[in-house]
PDB file as gemmi writes it, atoms N, CA and C in Angstrom:
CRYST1    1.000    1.000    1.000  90.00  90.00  90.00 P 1                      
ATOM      1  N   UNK A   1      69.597 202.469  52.782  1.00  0.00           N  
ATOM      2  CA  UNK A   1      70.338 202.106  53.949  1.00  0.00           C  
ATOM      3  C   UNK A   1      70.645 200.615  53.937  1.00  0.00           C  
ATOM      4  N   UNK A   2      69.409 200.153  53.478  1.00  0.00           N  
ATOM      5  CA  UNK A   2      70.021 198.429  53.247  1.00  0.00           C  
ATOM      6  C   UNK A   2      70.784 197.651  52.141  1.00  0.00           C  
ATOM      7  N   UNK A   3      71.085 199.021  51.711  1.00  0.00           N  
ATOM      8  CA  UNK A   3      72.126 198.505  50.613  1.00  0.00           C  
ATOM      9  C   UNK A   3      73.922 199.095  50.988  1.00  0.00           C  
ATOM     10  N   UNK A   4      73.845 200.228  51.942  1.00  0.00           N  
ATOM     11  CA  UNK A   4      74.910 200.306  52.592  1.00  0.00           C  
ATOM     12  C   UNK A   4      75.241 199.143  53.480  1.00  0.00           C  
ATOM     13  N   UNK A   5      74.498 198.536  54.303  1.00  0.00           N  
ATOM     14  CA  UNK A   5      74.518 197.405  55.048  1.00  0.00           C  
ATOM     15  C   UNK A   5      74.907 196.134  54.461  1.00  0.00           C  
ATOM     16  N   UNK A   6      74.189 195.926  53.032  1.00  0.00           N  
ATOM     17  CA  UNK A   6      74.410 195.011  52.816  1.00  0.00           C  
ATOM     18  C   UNK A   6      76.096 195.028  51.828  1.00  0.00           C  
ATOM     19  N   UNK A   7      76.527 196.417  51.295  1.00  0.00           N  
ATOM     20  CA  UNK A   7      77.672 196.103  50.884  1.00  0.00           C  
ATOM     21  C   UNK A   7      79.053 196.610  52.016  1.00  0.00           C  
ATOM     22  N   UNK A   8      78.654 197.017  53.276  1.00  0.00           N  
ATOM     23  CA  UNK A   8      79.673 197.083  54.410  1.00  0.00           C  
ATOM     24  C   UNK A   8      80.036 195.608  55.028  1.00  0.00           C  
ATOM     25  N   UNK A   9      78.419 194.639  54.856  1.00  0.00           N  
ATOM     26  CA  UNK A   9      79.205 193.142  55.196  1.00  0.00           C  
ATOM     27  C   UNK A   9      79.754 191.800  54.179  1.00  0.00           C  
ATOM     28  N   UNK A  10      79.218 192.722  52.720  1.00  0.00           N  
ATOM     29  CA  UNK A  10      79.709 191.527  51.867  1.00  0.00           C  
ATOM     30  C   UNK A  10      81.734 191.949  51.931  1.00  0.00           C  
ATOM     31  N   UNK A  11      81.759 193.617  52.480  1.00  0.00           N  
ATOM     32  CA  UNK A  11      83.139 194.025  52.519  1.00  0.00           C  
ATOM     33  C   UNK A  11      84.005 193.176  53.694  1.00  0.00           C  
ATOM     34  N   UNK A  12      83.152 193.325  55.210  1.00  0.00           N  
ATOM     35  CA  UNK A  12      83.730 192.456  56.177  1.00  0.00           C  
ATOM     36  C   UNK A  12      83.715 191.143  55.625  1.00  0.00           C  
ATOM     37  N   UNK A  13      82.728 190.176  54.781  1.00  0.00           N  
ATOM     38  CA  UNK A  13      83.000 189.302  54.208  1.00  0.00           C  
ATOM     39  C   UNK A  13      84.196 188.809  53.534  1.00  0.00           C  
ATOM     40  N   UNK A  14      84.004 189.376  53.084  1.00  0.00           N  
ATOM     41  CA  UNK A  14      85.688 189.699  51.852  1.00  0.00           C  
ATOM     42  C   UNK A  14      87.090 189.504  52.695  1.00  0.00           C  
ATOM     43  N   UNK A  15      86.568 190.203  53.793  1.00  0.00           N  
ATOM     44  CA  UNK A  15      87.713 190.211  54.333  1.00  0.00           C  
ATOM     45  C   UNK A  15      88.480 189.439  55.728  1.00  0.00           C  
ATOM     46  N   UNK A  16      87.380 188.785  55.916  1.00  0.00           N  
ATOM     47  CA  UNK A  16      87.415 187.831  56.810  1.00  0.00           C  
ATOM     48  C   UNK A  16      87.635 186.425  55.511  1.00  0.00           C  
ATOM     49  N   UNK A  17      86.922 186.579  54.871  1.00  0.00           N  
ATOM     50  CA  UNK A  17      87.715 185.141  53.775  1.00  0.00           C  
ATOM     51  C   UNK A  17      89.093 185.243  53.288  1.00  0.00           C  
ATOM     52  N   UNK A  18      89.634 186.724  53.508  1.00  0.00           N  
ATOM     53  CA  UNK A  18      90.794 186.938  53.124  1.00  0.00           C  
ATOM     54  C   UNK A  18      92.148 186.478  54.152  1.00  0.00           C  
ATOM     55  N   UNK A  19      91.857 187.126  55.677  1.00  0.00           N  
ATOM     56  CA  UNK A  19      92.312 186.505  56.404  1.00  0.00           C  
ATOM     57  C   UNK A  19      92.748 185.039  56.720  1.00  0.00           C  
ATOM     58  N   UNK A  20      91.049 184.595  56.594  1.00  0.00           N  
ATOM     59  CA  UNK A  20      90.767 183.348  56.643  1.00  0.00           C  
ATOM     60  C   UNK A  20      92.038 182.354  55.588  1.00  0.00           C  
ATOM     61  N   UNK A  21      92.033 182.353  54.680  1.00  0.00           N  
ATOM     62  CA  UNK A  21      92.702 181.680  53.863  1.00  0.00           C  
ATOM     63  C   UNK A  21      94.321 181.968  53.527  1.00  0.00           C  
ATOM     64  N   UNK A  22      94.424 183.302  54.369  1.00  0.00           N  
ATOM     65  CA  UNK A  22      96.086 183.734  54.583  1.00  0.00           C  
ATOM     66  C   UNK A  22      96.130 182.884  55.382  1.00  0.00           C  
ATOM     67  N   UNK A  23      95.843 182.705  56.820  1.00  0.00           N  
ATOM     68  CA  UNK A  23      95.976 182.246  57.848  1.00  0.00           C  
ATOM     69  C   UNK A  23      96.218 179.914  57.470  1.00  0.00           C  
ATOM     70  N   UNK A  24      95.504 179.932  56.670  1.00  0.00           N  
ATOM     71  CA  UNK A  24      95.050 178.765  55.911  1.00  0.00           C  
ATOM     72  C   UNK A  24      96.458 178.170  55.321  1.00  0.00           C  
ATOM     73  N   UNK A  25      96.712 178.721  54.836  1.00  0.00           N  
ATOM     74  CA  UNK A  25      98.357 179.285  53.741  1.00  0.00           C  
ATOM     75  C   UNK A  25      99.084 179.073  54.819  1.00  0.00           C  
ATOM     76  N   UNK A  26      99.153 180.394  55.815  1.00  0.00           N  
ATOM     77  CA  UNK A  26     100.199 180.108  56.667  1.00  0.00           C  
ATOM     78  C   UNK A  26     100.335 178.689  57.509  1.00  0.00           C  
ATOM     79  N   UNK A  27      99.386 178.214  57.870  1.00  0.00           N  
ATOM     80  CA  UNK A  27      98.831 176.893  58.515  1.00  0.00           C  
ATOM     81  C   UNK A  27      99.378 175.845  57.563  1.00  0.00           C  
ATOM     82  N   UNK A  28      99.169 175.816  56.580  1.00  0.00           N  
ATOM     83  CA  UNK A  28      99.967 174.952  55.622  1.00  0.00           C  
ATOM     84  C   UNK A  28     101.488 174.805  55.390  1.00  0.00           C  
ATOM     85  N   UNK A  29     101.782 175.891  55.155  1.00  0.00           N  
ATOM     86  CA  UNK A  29     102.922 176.201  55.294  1.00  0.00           C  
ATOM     87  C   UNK A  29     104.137 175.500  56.649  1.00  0.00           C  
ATOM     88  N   UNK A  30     103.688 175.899  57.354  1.00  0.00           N  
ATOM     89  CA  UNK A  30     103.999 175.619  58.998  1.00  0.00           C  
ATOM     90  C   UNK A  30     103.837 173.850  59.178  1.00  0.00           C  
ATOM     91  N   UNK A  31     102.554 173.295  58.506  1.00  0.00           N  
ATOM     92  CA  UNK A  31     102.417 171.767  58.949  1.00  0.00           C  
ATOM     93  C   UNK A  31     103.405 171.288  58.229  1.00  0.00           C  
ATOM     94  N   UNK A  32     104.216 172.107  56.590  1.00  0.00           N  
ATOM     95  CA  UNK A  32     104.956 171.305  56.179  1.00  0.00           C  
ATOM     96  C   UNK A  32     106.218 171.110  56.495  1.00  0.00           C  
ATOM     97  N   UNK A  33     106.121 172.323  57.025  1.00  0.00           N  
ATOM     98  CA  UNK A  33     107.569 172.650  58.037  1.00  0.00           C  
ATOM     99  C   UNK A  33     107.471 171.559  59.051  1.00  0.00           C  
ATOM    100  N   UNK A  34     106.641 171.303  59.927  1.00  0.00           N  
ATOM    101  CA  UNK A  34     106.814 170.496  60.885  1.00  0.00           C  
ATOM    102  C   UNK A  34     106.612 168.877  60.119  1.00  0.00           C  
ATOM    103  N   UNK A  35     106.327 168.618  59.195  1.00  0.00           N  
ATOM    104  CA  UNK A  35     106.233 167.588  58.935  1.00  0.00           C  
ATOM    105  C   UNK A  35     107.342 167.144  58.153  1.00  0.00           C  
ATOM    106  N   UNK A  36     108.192 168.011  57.493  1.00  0.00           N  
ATOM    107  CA  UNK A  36     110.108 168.173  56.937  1.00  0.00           C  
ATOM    108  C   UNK A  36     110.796 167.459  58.584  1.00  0.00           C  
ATOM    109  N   UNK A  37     110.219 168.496  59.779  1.00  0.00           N  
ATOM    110  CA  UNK A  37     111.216 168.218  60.919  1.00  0.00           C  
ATOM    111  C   UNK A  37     110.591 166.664  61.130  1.00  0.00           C  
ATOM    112  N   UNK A  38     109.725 166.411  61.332  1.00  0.00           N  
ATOM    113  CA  UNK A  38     109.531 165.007  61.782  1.00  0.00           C  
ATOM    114  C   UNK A  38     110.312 164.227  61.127  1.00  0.00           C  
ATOM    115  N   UNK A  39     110.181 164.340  59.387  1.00  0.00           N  
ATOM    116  CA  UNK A  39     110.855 162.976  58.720  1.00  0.00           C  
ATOM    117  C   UNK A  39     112.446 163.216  59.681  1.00  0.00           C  
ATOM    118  N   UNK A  40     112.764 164.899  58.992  1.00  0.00           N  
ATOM    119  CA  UNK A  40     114.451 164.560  59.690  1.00  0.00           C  
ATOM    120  C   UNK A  40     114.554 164.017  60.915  1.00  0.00           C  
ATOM    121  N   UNK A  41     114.061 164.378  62.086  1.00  0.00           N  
ATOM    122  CA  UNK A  41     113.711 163.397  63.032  1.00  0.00           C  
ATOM    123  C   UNK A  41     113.696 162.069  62.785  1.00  0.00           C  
ATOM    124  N   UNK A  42     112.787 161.483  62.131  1.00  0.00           N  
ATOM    125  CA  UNK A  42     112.572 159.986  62.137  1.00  0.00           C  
ATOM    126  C   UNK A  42     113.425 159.362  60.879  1.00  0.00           C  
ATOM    127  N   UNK A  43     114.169 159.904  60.545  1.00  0.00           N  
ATOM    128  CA  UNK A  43     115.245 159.653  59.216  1.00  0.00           C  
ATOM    129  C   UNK A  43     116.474 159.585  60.614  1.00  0.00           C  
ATOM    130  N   UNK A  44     116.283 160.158  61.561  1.00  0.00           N  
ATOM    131  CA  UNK A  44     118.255 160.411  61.985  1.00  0.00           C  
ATOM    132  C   UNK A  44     117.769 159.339  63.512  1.00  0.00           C  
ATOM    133  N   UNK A  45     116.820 158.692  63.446  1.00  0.00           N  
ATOM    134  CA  UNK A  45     116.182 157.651  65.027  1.00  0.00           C  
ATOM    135  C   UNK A  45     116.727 157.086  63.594  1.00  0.00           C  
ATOM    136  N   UNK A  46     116.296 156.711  63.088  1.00  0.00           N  
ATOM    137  CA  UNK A  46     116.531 155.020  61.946  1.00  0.00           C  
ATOM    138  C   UNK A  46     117.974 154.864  61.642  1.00  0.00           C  
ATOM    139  N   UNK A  47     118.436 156.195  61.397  1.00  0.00           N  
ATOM    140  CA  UNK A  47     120.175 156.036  61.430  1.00  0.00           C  
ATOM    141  C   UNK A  47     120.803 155.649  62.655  1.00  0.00           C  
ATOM    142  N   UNK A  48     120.136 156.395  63.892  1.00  0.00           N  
ATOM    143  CA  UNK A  48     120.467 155.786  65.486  1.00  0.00           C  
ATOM    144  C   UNK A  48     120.635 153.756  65.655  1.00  0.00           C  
ATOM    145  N   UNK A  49     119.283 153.661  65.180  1.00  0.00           N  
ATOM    146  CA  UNK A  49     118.888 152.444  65.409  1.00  0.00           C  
ATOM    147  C   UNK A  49     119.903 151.601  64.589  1.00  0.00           C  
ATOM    148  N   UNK A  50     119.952 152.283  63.265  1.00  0.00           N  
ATOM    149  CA  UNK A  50     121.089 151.040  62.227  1.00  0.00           C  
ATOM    150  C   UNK A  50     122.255 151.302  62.854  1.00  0.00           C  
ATOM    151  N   UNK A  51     122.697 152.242  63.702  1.00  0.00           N  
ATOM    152  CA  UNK A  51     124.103 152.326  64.256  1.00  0.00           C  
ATOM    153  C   UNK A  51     124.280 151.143  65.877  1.00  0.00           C  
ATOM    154  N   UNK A  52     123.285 151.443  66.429  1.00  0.00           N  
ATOM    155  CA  UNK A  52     122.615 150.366  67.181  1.00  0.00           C  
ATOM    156  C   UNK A  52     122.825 149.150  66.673  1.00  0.00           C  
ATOM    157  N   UNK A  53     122.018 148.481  65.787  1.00  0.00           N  
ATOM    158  CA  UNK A  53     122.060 147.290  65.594  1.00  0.00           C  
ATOM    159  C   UNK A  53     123.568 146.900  65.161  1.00  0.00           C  
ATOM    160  N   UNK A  54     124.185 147.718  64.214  1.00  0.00           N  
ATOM    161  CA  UNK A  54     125.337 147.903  63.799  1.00  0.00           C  
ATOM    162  C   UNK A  54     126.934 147.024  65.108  1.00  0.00           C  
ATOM    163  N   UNK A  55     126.486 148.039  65.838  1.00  0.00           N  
ATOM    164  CA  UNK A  55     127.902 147.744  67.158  1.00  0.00           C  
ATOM    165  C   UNK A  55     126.920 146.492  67.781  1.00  0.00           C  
ATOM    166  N   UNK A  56     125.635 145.875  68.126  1.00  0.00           N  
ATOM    167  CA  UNK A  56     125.548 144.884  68.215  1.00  0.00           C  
ATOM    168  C   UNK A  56     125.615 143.808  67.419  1.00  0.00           C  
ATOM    169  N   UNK A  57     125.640 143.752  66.599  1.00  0.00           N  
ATOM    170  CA  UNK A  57     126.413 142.916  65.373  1.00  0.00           C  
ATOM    171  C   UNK A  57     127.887 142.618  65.482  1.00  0.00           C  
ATOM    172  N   UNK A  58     128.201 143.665  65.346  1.00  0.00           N  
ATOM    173  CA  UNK A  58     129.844 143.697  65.652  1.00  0.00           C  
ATOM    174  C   UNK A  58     129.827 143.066  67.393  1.00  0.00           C  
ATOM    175  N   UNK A  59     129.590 143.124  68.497  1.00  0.00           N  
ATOM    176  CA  UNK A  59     130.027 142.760  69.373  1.00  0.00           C  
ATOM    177  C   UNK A  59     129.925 141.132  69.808  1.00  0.00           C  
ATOM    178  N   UNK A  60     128.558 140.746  68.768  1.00  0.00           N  
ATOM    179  CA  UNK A  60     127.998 139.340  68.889  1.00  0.00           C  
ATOM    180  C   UNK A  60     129.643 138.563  68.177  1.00  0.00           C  
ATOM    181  N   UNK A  61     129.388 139.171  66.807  1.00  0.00           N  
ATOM    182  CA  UNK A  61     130.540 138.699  66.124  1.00  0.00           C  
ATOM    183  C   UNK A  61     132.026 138.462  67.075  1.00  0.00           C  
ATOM    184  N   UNK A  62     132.251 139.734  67.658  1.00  0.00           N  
ATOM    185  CA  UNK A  62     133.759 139.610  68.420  1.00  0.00           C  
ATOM    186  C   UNK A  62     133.796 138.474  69.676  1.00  0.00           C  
ATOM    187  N   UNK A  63     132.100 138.938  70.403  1.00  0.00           N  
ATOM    188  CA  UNK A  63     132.039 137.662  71.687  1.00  0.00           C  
ATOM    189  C   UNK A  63     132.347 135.830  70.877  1.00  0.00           C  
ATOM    190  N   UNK A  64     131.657 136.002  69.788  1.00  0.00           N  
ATOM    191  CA  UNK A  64     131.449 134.659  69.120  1.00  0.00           C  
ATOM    192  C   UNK A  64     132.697 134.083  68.760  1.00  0.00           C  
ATOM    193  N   UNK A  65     133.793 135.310  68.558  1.00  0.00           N  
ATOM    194  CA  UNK A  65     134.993 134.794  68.017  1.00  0.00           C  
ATOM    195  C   UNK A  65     135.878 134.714  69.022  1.00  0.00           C  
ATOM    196  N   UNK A  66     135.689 135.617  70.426  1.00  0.00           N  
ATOM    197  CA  UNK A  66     136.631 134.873  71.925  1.00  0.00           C  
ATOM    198  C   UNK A  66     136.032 133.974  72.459  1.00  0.00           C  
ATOM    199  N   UNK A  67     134.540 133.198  71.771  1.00  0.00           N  
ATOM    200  CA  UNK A  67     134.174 132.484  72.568  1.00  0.00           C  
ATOM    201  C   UNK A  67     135.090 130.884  72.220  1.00  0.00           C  
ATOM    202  N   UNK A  68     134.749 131.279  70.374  1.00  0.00           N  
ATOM    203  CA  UNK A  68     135.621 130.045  69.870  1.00  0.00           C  
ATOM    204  C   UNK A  68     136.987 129.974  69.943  1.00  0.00           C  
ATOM    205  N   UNK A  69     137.776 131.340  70.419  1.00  0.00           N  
ATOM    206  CA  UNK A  69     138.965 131.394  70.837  1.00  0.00           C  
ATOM    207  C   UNK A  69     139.576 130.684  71.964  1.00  0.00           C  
ATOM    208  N   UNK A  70     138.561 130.833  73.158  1.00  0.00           N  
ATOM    209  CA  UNK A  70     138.686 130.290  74.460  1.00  0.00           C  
ATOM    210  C   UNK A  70     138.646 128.776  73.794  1.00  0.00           C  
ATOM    211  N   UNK A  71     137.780 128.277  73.564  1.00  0.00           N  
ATOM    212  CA  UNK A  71     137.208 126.963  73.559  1.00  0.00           C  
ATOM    213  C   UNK A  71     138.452 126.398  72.600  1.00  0.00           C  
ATOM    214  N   UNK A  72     139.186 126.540  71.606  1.00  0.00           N  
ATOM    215  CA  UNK A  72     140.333 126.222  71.318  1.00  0.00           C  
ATOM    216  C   UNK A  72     141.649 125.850  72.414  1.00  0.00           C  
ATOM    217  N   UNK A  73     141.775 127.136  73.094  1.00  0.00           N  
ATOM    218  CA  UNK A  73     142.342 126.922  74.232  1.00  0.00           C  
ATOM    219  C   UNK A  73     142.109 125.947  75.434  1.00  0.00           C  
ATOM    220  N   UNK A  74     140.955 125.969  75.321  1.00  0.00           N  
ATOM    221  CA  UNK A  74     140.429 124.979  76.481  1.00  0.00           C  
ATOM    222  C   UNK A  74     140.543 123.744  75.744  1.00  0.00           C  
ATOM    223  N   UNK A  75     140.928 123.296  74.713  1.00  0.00           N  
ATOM    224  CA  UNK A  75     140.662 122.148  74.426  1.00  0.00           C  
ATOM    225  C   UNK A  75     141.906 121.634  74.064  1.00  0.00           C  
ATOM    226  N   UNK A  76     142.642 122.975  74.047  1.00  0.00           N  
ATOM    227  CA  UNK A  76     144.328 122.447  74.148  1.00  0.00           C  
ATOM    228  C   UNK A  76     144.862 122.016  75.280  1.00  0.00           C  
ATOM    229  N   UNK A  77     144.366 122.582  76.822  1.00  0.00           N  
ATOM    230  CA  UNK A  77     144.735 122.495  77.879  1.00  0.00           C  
ATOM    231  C   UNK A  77     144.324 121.258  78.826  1.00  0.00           C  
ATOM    232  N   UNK A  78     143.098 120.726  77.594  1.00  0.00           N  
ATOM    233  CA  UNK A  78     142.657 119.335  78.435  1.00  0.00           C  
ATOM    234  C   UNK A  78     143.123 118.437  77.784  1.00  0.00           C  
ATOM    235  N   UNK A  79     143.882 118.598  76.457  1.00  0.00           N  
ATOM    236  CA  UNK A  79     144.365 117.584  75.840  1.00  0.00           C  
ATOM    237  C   UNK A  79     145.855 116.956  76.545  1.00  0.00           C  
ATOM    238  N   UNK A  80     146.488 118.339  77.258  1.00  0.00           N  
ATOM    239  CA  UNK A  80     147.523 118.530  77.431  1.00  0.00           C  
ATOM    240  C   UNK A  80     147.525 117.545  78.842  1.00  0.00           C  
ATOM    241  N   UNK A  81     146.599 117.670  79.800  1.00  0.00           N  
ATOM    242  CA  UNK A  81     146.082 117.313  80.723  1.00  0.00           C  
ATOM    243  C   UNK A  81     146.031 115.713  80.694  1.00  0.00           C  
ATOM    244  N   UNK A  82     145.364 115.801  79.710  1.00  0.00           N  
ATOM    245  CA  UNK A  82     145.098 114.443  79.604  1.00  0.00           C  
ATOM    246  C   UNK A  82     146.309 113.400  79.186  1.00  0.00           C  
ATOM    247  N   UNK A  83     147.297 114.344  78.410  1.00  0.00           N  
ATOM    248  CA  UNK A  83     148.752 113.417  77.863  1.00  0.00           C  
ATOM    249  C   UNK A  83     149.096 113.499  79.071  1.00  0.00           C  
ATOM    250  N   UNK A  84     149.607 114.078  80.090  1.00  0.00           N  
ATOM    251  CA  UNK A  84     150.445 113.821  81.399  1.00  0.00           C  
ATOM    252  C   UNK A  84     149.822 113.544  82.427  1.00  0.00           C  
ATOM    253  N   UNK A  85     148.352 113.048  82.073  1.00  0.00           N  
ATOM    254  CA  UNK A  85     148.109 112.217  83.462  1.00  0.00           C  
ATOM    255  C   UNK A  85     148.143 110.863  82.676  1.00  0.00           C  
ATOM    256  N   UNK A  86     148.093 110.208  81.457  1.00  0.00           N  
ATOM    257  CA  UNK A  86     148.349 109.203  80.888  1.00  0.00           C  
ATOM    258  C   UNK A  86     149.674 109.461  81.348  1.00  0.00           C  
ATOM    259  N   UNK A  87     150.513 109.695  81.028  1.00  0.00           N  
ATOM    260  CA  UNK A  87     152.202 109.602  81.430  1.00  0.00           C  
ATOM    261  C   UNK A  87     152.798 109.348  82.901  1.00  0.00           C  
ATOM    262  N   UNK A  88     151.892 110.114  83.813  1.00  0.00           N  
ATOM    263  CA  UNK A  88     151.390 109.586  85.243  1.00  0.00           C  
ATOM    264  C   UNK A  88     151.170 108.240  85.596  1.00  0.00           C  
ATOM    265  N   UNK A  89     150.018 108.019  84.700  1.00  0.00           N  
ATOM    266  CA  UNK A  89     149.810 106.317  84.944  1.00  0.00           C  
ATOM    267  C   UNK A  89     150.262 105.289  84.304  1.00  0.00           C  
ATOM    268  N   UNK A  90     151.055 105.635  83.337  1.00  0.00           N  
ATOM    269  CA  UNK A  90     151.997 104.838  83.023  1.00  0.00           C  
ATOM    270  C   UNK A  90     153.000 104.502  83.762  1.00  0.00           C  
ATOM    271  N   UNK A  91     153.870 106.324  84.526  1.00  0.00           N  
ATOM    272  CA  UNK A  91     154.942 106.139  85.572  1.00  0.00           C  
ATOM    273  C   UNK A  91     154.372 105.121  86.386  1.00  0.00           C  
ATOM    274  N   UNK A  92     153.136 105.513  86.813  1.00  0.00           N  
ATOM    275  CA  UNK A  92     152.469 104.627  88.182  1.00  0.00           C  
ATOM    276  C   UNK A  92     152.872 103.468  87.924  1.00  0.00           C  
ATOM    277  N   UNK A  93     152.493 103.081  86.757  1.00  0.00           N  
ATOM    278  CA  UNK A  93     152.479 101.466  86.341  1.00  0.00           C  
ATOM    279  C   UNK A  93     153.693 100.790  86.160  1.00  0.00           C  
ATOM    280  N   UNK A  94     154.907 101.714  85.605  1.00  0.00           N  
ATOM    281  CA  UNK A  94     156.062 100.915  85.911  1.00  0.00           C  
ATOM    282  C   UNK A  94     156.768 100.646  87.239  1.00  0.00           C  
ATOM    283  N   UNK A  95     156.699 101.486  88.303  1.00  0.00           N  
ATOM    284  CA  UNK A  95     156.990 102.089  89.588  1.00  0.00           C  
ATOM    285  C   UNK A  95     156.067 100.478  89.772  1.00  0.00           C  
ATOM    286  N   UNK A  96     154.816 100.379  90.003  1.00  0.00           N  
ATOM    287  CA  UNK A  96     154.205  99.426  90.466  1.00  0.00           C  
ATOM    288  C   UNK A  96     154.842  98.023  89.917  1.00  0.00           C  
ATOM    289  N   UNK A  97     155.055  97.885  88.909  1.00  0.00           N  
ATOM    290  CA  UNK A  97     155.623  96.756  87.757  1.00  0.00           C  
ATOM    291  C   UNK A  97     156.670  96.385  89.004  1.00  0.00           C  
ATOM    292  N   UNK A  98     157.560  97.176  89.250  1.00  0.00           N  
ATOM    293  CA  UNK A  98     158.874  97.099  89.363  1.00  0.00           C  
ATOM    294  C   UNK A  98     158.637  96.703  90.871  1.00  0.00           C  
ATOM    295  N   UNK A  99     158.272  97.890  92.206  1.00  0.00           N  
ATOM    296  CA  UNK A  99     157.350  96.873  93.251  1.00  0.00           C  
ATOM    297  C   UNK A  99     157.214  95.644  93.492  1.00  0.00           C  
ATOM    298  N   UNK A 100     156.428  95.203  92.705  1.00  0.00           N  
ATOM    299  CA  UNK A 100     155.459  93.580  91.985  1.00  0.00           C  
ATOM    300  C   UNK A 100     157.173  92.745  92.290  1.00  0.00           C  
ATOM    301  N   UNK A 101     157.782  93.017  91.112  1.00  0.00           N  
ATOM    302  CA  UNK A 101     159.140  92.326  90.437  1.00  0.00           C  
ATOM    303  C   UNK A 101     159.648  92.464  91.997  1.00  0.00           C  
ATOM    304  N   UNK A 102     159.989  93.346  92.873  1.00  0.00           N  
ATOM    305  CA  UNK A 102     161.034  93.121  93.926  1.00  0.00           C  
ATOM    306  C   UNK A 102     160.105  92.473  95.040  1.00  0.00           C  
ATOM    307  N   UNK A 103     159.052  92.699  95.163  1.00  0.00           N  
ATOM    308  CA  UNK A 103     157.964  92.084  96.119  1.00  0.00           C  
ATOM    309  C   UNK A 103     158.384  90.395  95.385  1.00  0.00           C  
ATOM    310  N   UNK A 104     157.961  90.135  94.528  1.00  0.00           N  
ATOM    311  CA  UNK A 104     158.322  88.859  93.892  1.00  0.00           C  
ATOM    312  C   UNK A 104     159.559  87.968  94.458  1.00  0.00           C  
ATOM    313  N   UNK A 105     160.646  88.624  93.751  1.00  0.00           N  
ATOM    314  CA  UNK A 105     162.489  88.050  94.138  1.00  0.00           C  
ATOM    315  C   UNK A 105     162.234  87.906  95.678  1.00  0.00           C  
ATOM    316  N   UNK A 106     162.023  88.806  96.357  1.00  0.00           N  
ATOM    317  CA  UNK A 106     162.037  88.846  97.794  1.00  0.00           C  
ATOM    318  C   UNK A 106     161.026  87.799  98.355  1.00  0.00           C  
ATOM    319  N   UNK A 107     160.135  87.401  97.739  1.00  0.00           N  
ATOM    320  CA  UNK A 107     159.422  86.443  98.269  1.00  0.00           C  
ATOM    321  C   UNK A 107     159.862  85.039  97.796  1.00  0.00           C  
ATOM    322  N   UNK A 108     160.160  84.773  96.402  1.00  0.00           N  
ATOM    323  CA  UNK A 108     161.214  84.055  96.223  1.00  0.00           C  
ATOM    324  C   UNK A 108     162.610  83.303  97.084  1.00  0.00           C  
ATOM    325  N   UNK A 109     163.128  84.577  97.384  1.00  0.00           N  
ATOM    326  CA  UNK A 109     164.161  84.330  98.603  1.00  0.00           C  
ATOM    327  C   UNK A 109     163.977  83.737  99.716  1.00  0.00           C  
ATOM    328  N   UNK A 110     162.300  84.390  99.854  1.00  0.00           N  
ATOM    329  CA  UNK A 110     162.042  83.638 101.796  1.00  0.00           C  
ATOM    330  C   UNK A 110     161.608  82.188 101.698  1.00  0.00           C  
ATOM    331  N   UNK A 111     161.379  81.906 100.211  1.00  0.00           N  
ATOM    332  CA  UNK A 111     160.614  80.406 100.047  1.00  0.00           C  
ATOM    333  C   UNK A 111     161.842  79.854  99.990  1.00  0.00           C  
ATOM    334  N   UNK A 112     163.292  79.844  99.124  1.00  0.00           N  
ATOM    335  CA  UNK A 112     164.439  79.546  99.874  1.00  0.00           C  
ATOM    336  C   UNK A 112     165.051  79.253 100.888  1.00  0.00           C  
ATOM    337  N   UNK A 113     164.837  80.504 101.636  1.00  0.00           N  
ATOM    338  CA  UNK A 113     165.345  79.995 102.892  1.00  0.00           C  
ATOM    339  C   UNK A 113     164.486  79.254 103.977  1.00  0.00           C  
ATOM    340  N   UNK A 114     163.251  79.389 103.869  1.00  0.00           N  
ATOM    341  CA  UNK A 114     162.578  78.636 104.264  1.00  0.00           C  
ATOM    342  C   UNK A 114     162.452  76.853 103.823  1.00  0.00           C  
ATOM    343  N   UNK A 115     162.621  76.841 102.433  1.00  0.00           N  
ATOM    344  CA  UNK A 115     163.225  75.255 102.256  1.00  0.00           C  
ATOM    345  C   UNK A 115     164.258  74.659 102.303  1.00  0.00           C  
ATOM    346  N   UNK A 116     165.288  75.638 102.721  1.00  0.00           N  
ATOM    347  CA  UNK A 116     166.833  74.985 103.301  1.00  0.00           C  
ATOM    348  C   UNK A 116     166.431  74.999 104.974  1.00  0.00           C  
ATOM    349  N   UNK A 117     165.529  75.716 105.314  1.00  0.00           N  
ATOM    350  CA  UNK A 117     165.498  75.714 106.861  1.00  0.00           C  
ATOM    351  C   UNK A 117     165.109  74.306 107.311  1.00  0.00           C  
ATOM    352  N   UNK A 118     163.282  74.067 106.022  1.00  0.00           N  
ATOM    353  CA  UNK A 118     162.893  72.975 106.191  1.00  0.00           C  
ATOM    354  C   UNK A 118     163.864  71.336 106.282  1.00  0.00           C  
ATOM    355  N   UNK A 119     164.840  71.701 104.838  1.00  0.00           N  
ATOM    356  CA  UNK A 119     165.866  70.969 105.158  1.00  0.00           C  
ATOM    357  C   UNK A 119     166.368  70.342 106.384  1.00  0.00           C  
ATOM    358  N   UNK A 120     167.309  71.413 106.284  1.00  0.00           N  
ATOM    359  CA  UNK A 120     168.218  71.325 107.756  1.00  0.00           C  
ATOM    360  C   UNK A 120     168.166  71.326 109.115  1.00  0.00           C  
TER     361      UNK A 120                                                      
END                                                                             
């Protein structure tokens, strides 16, 4: 009897190691599967990210190039600025010149008539 016993559990033996190591297999199997999906996963985030960095690159670049665009412009518009308010104060200055010159004659004149007045 104890040799029926003992070869009915070396049989459940058998067969629980058999399971055991299908199951083992299948378990393997399956982690490599999930570990295929992770890389593709973390292969198509790294393509995300280089597409990411990508259009920020590109947008630094485009801001950088309306920035130096503007600043061209702006430096045309103060130049421009700056020639016609020089041209301004030049007008000013002849306008004033000329003032001066008739303020002058005219004062001229009154010292005239004031020394024929003294005169006479």
């Amino acid at each position: 009897m104890d040799f029926v016993f003992q070869c009915i559990f070396t049989v459940i033996g058998a067969f629980l190691s058999f399971i055991l190591t299908l199951l083992f297999v299948q378990n393997g199997r399956q982690i490599k599967i999930i570990a295929g999906k992770m890389d593709e996963g973390f292969r198509k985030m790294d393509e995300g990210f280089k597409r990411i960095a990508e259009v920020i690159t590109q947008e630094i670049a485009s801001t950088k190039e309306l920035i130096v665009q503007e600043m061209a412009s702006t430096k045309e518009l103060i130049a421009q600025e700056i020639a016609s308010t020089k041209e301004l104060i030049a007008q000013e200055g002849r306008a004033t010149k000329e003032l001066i010159a008739q303020e002058a004659a005219s004062t001229r004149e009154l010292i005239k008539v004031l020394a024929e007045i003294k005169k006479g």
